[in-house]
N, C-alpha and C positions, 0 to 999 in steps of 0.2 A: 193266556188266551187273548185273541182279538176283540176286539169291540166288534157285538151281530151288526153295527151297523156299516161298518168299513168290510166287514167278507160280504155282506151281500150286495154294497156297491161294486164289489171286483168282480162276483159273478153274475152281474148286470152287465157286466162292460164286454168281459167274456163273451156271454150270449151273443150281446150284438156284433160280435167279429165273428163269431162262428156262421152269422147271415150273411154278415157280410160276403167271407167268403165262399159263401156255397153261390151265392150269386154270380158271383164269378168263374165261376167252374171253367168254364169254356168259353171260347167266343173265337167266330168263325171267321177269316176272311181270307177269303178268296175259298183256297185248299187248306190251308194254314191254320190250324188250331193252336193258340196261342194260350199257355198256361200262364195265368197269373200268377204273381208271388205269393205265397201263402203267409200270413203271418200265424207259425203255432203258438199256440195258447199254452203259458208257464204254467206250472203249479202256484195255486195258493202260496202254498210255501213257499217257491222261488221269489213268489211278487213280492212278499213283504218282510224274506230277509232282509237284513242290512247288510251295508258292503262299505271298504272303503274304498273301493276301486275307484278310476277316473270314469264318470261317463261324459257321453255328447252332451255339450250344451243343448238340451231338448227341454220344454215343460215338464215338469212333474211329475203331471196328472197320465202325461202321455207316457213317460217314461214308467210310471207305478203300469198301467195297464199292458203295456206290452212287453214287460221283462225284460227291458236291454240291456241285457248281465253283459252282453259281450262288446259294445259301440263305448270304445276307448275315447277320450279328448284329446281331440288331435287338433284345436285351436290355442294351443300355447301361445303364452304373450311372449313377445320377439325382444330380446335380449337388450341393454342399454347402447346407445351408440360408442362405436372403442374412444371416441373423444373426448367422451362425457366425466366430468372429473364429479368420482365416487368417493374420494380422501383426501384426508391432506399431509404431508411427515411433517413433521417439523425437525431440522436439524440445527443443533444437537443435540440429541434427545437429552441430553442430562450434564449440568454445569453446577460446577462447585464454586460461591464467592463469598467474600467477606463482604459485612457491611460496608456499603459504599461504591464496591464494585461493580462493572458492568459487563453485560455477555449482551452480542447480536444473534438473536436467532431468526433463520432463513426457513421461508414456508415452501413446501413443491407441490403441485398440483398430483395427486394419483390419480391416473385414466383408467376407465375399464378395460379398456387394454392391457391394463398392469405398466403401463409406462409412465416413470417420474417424469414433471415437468418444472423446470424451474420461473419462478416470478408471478406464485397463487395471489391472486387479490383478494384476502381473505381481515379477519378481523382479529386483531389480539386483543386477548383477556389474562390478567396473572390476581394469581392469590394472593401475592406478596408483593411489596414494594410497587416500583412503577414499569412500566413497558410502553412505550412510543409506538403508532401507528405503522413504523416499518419496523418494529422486531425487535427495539433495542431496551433491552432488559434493566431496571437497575436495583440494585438490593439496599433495601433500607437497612435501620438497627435493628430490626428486628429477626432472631435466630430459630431458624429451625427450617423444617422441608415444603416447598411453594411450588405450585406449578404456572406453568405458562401453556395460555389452547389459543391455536387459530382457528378460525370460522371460516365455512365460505358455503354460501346458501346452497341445499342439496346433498352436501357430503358429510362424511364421518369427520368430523373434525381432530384436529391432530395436537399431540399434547408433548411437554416437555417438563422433564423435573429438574428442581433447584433444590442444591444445599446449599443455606446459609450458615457457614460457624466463622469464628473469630479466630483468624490464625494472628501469630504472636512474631512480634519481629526479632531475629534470631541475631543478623547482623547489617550493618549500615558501610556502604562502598562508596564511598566518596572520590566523584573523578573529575578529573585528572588526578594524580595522589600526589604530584608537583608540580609546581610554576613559576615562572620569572616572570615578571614584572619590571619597567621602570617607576620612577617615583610617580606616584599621582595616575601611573597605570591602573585599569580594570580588568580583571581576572571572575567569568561568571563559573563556579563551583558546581556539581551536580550531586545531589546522594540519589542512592537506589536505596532501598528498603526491600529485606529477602528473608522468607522462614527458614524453619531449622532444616529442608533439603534445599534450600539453594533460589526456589521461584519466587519471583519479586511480588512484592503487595504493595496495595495503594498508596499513595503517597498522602499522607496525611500531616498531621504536627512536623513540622521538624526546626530544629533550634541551631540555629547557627552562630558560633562565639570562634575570636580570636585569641592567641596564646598571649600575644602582646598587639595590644592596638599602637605603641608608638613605630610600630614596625607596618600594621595592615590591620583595617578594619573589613567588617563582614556585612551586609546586610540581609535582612528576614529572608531573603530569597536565594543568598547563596555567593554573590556578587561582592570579591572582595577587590578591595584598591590598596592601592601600594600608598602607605602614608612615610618612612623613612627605611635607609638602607638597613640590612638584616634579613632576619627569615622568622617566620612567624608558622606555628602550627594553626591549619583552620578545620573545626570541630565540627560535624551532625551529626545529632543526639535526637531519639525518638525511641519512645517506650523502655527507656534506662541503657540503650546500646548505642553506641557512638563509634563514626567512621572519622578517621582526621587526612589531612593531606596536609604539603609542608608548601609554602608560597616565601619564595624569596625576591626580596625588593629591590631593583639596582638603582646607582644611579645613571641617567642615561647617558648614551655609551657604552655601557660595560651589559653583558648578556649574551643571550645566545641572538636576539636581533638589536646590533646595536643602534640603528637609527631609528627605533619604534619612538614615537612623541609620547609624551607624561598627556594621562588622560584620555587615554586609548584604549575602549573597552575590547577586549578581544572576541572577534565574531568565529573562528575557527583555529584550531590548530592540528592539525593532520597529520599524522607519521606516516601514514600510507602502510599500516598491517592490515586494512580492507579497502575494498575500493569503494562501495557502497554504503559507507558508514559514518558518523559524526555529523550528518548533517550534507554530505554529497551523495550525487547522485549521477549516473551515466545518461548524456543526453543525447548524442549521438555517436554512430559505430560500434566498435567491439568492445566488450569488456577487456579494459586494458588488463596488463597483470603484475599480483604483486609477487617478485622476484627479491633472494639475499643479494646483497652486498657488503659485505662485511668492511669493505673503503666508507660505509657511506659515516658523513660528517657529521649529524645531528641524530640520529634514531636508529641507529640499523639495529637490525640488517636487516630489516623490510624495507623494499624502495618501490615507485609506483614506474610500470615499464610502459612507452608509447614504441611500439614497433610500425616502422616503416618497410612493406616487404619488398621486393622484387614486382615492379611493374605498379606501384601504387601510383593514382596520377598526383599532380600536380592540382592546386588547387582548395585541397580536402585535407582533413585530419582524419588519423587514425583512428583516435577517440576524443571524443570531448565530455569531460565531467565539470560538474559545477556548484556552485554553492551557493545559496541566495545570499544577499545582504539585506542587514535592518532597515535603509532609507540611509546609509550616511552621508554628510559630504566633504568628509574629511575619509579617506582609507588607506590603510598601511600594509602591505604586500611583504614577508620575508616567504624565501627557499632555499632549499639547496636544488640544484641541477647539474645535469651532465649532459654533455652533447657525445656520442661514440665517437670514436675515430677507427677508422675512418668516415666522414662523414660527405653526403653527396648534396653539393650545396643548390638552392634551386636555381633557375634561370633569370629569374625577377631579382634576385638576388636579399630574397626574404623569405626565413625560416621561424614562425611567429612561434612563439614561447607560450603568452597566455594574454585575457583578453580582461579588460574591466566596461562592463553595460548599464548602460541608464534603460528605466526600461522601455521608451518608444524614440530616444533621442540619439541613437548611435552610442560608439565603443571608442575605446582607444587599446591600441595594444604595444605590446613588445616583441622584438624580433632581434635573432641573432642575423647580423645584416652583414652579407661581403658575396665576391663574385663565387661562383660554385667552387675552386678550389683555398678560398680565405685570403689573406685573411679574414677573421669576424669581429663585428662588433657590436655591444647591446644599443639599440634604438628606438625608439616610441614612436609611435603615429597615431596623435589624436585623429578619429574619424564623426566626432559630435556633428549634428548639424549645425552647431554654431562654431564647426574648425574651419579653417582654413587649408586642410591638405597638405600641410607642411611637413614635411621630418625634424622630432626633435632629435638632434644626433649630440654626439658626447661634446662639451661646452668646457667641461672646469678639466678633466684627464682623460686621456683614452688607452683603457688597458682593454685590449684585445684578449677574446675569447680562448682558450686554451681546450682543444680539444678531447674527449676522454680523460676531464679533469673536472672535479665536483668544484662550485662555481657558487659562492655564497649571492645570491642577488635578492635587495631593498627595492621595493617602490612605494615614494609617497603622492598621493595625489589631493590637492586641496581643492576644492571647487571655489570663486572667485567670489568675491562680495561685492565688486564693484564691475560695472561694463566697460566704462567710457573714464579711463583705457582698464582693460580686464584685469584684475591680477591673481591668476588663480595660479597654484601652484603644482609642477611636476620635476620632481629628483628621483634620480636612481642612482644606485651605489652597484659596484662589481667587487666582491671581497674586501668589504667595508671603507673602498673609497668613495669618496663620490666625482661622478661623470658627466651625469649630465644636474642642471639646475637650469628651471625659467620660471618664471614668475608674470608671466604676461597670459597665461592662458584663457581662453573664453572656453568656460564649463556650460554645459545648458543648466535648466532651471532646479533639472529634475535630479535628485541626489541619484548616487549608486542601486542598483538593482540588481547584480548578476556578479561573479566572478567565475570567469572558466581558463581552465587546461584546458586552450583549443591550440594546439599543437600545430596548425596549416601550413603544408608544407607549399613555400611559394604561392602563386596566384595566377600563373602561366606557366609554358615550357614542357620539356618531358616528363615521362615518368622517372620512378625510382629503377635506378639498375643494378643497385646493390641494397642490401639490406641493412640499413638502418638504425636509430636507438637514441628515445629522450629517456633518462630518468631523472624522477625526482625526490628529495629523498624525503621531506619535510616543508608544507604550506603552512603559515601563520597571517590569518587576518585579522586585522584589528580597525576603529576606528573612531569618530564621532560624530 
């Protein structure tokens, strides 16, 4: 039952609509007898079920008195703007690491649109270990399941799971697994550290020992020197498993590059089974490609191919790759190359090989140098700002280029210690002689920065009208 005093306020309210509208019965104008809208009067009962239906925003009071069972709300509030970011993903939702390890995780904005945006300006939080302001995760010692959440004011925020366990190192790859060396050489070692399927883990402890140090020692980091002729096994050892490779020490002279200098840590040694790897990288034109050869002289059968096609200009390399250097300024250049034959020689009469960069002070390079049909021959032109434009051309022999013939070539170049008069030095060898020698060279300040395969075909003149071919088969940098 109702409370007497709430039915006999409805039929209070009642009454006075029933005057109301009898007052209004009629009303005249003109000829036109104009019916008012009646409001009928609900039941009790109607007024004061409940409902869950939607009604009109109206008063209450108004709404309890005049039964508006049927006046829907049709003032919905109007949906969020499709720009407006309602979430956030985090990708990758889920990373597995060992202590120590790291994972980058990326935040994207989710619109009401439902459209991913990348580059949410949001806040990272993790439960474990630590995480950097752009996403970068890192796992402490401590083991078990963490999560990482971005923020971004307004939104669902977006979360990501970590497992932390302790994977076990299964085995140690030690690379290069062989080396040559002259006496007093340096040879930098590398171990990988890999679980029992194969994927590498952090690099942590690792112990590096020689088999015989009157042959080559090792140090904490991997960097062995050639101390007397022999060959010595060199060990990394982490968590009871050990990788060895074998290092043999010559005296110089005798090796696969016999003019390398005693003391010469080596900065690359490249067989060309990739072209993007060891430490190079493609810096302009096409990926060149790596091609068998089973002729080739130091590594095969993978050789690195520069193709010249039909109509290439003059001027340009096919491809240019390249390799930083440490600062040295002393550096030692060994290869093997081949020229094709037939070969279409440029009109400048300069077919460049490869190129050595200081980094704001100019280059010098090498060129297989003769009229377009040969014969050729290896030549230098320092271009420093402190050269002089000269050609250094063959001085002590001149053994001419041999066409479609793999072509052992040495360069050393020393940077000067004195100016006035300069004495810096540039020697190359063509199949372990030597050709050219000078010792007068003005080096600028700035040690080595760059070594590139830039291949430039000429500097003038036409195009290519036949199709072409450098390979090489094997780069060794070294220096100090």
């Amino acid at each position: 039952m109702f409370p007497p005093s709430v039915i006999a306020a409805t039929l209070m309210t009642a009454a006075a609509l029933r005057v109301a509208n009898a007052s209004r019965m009629e009303r005249t104008v003109g000829s036109l007898v104009t019916m008012p809208t009646i409001v009928t009067m609900p039941t009790i009962t109607n007024l004061l079920r409940p409902t869950t239906r939607a009604w009109i925003r109206v008063p209450a009071a108004l709404a309890a008195a005049v039964g508006c069972a049927t006046c829907r709300d049709t003032a919905v509030a109007p949906p969020p703007p499709p720009n407006r970011v309602v979430a956030v993903a985090v990708v990758p939702p889920t990373a597995g690491l060992s202590p120590g390890e790291s994972q980058h995780f990326v935040a994207y904005s989710v619109t009401a649109a439902g459209d991913t945006v990348p580059g949410a300006t949001v806040q990272w939080q993790a439960t474990g270990g630590t995480i950097t302001p752009d996403g970068a995760f890192t796992a402490d010692s401590t083991l078990g399941t963490f999560s990482v959440t971005a923020m971004h004011p307004g939104a669902m925020p977006g979360k990501a799971r970590i497992e932390v366990f302790r994977r076990v190192v299964a085995q140690v790859e030690v690379s290069p697994d062989t080396a040559t060396v002259p006496i007093q050489g340096r040879w930098p070692f590398s171990a990988a550290l890999l679980d029992s399927v194969g994927n590498p883990l952090p690099i942590n402890q690792i112990t590096w020992a020689s088999s015989d140090t009157s042959v080559a020692v090792v140090d904490a980091t991997g960097l062995a020197t050639g101390v007397g002729p022999g060959t010595a096994t060199i060990s990394a050892a982490a968590q009871g498993k050990t990788g060895t490779a074998v290092i043999a020490v010559v005296p110089p002279g005798i090796g696969p590059w016999t003019h390398e200098p005693g003391g010469f840590s080596v900065i690359s040694d490249q067989p060309w089974d990739a072209v993007a790897s060891l430490g190079w990288r493609l810096e302009f034109g096409v990926l060149p490609l790596i091609v068998p050869d089973a002729g080739a002289r130091l590594s095969p059968p993978n050789v690195l191919q520069i193709t010249y096609p039909i109509g290439f200009a003059s001027g340009a390399a096919p491809s240019t790759v390249v390799h930083s250097l440490p600062g040295p300024r002393q550096l030692y250049v060994g290869m093997w190359w081949k020229a094709s034959n037939p070969w279409q020689g440029n009109e400048s009469n300069s077919n460049k090989i490869q190129y050595v960069f200081t980094n704001s002070m100019g280059s010098a390079f090498m060129v297989m140098y003769g009229r377009p049909g040969g014969p050729y021959e290896l030549r230098v032109f320092p271009q420093f700002k402190t050269s002089s434009d000269i050609w250094l051309t063959p001085n002590v022999t001149n053994i001419p280029v041999t066409l479609g013939q793999w072509h052992k070539i040495e360069w050393l170049l020393v940077s000067n210690t004195t100016t006035d008069p300069p004495n810096g030095i540039c020697r190359w060898w063509l199949d372990g002689q030597l050709i050219g020698d000078y010792s007068n060279v003005k080096y600028p300040s700035e040690p080595f920065f760059e070594y590139k395969v830039a291949p430039v075909f000429g500097g003038n003149g036409g195009p290519k009208t036949e199709t072409d071919y450098y390979w090489y088969d094997h780069i060794h940098l070294s220096g100090r």
